[in-house]
C-alpha positions in Angstrom: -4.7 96.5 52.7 -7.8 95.1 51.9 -7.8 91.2 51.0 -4.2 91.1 51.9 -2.6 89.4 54.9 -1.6 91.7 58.0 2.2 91.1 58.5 4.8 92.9 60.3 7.8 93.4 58.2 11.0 92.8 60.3 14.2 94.3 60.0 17.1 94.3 62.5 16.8 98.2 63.5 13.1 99.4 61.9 9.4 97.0 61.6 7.2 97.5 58.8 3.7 97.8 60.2 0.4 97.5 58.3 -0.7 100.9 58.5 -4.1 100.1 60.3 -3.2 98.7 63.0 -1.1 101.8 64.6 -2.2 105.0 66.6 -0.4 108.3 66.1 -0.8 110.9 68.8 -0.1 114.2 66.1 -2.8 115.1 63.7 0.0 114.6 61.0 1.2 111.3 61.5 -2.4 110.1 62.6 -3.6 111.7 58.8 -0.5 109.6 57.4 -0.5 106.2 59.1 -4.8 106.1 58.4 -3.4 106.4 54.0 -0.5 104.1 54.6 -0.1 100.6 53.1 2.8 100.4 55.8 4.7 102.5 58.4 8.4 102.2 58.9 9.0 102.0 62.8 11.8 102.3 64.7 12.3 99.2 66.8 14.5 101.1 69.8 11.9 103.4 71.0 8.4 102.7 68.8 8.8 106.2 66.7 6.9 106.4 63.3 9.5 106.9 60.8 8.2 106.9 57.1 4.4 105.9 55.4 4.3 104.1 52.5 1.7 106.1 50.5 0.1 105.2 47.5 2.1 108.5 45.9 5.5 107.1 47.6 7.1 107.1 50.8 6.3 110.1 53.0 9.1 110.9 56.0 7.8 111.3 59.7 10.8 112.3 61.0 13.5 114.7 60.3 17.0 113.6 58.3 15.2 110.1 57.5 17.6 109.2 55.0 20.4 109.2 58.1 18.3 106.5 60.1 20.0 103.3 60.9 18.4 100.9 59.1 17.0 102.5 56.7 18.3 101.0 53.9 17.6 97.5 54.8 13.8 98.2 55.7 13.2 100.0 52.2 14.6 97.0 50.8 12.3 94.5 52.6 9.4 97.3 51.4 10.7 97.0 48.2 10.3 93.4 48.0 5.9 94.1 49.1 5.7 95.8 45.6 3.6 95.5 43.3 2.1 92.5 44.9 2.5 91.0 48.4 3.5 88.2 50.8 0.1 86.2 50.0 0.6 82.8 50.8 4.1 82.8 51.4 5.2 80.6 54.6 8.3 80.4 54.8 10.1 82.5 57.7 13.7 83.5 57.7 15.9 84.5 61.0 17.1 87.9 61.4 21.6 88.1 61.9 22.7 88.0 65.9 25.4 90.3 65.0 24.4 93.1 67.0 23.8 91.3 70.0 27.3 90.8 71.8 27.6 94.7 71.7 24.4 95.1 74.1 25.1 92.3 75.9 28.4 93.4 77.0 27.4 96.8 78.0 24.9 95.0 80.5 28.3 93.2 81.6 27.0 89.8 80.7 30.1 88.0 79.3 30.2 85.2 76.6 29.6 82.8 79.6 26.0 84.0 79.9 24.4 81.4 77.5 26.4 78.4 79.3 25.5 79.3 82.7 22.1 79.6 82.0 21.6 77.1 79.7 19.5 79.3 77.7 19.7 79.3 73.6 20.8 82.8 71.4 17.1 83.2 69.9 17.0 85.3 66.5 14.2 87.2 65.4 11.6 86.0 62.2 12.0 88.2 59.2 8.0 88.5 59.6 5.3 87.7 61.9 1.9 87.2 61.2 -1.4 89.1 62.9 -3.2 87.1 65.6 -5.1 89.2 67.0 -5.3 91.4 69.7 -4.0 90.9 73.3 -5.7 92.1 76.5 -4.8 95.2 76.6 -6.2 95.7 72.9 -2.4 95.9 71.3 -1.9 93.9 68.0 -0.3 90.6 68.9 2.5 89.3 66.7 3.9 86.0 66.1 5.4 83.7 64.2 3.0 82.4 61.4 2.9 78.8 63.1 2.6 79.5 66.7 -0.2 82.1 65.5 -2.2 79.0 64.0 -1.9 77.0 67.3 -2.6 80.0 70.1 -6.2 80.6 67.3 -7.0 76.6 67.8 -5.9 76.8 71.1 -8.0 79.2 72.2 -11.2 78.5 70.4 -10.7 74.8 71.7 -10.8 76.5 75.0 -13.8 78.7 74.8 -15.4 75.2 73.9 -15.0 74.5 77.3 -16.0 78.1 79.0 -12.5 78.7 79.6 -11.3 82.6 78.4 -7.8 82.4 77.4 -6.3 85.8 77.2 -3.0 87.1 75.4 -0.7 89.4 77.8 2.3 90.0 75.2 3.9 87.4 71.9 6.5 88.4 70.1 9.0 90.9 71.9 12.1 92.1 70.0 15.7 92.4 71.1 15.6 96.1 71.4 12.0 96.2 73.6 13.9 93.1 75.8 16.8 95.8 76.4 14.2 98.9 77.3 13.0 96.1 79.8 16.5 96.1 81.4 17.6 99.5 81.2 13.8 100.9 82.7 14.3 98.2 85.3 18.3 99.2 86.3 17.0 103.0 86.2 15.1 101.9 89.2 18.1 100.7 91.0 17.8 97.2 90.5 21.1 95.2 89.7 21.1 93.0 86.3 21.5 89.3 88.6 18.3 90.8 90.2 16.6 91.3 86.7 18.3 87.6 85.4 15.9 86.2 87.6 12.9 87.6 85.9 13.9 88.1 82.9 16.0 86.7 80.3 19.1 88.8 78.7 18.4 90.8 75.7 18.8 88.0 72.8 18.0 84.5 74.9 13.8 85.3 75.7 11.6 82.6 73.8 9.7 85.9 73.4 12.4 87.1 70.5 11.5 84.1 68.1 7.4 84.9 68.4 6.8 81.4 69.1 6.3 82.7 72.7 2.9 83.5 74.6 2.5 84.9 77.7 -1.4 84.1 79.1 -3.5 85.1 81.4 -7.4 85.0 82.2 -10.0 87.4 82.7 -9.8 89.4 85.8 -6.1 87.9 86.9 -3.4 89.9 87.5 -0.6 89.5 84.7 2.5 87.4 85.1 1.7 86.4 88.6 2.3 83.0 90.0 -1.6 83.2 91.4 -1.9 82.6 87.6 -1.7 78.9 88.5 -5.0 78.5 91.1 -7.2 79.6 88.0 -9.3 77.3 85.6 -7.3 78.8 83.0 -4.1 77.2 84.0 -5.9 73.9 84.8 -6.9 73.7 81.2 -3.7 74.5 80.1 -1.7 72.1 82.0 -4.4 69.2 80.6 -4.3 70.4 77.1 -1.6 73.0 76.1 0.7 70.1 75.2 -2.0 68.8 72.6 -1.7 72.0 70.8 2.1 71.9 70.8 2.0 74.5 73.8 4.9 73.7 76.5 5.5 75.3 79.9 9.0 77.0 79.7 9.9 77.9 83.0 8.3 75.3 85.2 9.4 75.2 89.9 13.2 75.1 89.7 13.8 75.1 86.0 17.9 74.7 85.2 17.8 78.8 83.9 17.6 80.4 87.0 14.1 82.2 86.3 11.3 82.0 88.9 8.5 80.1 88.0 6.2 81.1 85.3 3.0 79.1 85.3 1.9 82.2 82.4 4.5 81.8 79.8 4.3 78.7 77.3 6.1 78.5 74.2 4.9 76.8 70.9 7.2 73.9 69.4 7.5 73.5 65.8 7.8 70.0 64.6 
């Protein structure tokens, strides 16, 4: 991987990682994933699921070859050989089609979107590396808003303001965890509407989404908007194509979300 861009691979059910930038808790995987070019991983619950070796593709799991997916991920590796994505730009958008399945087991009906006013928002078909958020997790997102948060942020630090990452790209399987952890805990899905947008319409899904904080600030709290951090942002944001999404008594229903700005291609 030396010399060559880090870029996660996306496929509707599995992600290609670059192979240094994951942690494996067995000494077996940890052994593979430190030789790997890339590591095929499933989407639904983060499970390493192949290495692509230098002496071919080495399974992590058991009955690989039955794993959804499968076929369209080795594909997309496929296309990485012999030479990579250097200087390609162009991102495509990943099919919706699985969508209206999940959504109607929450019991959101096609009526969702108009009610809410909120957009279907497909996934890239590859995100580019920018970094690493707070918490020290690789932060993916699309190649353009990747670009803006790095210029945003050393435009910031110019003026000893610390902008931190919290979470970019999020994909519509992690959006449904989000829902089903949060109904396990007895809450109803209007209650979780409120915070969070159905699996499929979150600005996070596209990886043209950032949510930011600042050092020593709670995450995703509306106290978010007393600090320097915001003030800065609110003054300049819009100069690096940065936009406050959900703004006091935005038409979507969500609460207010001084932390979560969204980058706007031209």
């Amino acid at each position: 991987m030396r010399g060559q861009p880090r870029i996660l691979i996306n496929t509707p059910e599995i992600e290609l990682w670059p192979g240094g930038l994951l942690r494996a808790r067995s000494n077996f995987d940890a052994r593979a994933i430190a030789r790997a070019r890339y590591v095929l991983r499933r989407k639904r619950d983060g499970r390493f699921l192949a290495a692509d070796l230098p002496e071919g593709l080495l399974a992590l799991v058991t009955h690989l070859r039955r794993e959804p997916g499968l076929d369209a991920a080795l594909d997309a590796l496929d296309s990485l050989h012999p030479h990579t994505r250097n200087g390609i730009e162009h991102v495509a958008e990943l099919p919706l089609d699985r969508l209206e399945e999940r959504l109607h087991a929450l019991g959101l009906d096609d009526g969702y979107a108009e009610r809410s006013g909120l957009p279907l928002v497909a996934e890239p078909d590859w995100l580019a590396f920018a970094g690493h958020d707070r918490y020290r997790r690789p932060l993916w997102l699309h190649v353009d808003a990747a670009r803006a948060w790095s210029h945003m942020r050393e435009a910031a630090l110019r003026d000893g303001i610390v902008l931190e990452a919290i979470s970019g790209y999020r994909s519509h399987d992690y959006q449904l965890g989000i829902f089903e952890r949060k109904l396990g805990r007895g809450l109803s899905v209007q209650d979780i509407l409120t915070v969070n947008a159905a699996p499929g319409y979150s600005e996070h899904h596209s990886g043209l989404a950032l949510d930011i904080g600042a050092p020593g600030e709670p995450p995703a709290e509306e106290s978010f908007e007393h600090t320097p951090a915001f003030a800065w942002l609110r003054d300049h944001a819009g100069g690096h194509g940065f936009v406050m999404s959900y703004p006091r008594d935005n038409p979507h229903g969500i609460v207010y979300e001084p932390w979560h700005w969204c980058y706007r291609t031209a």
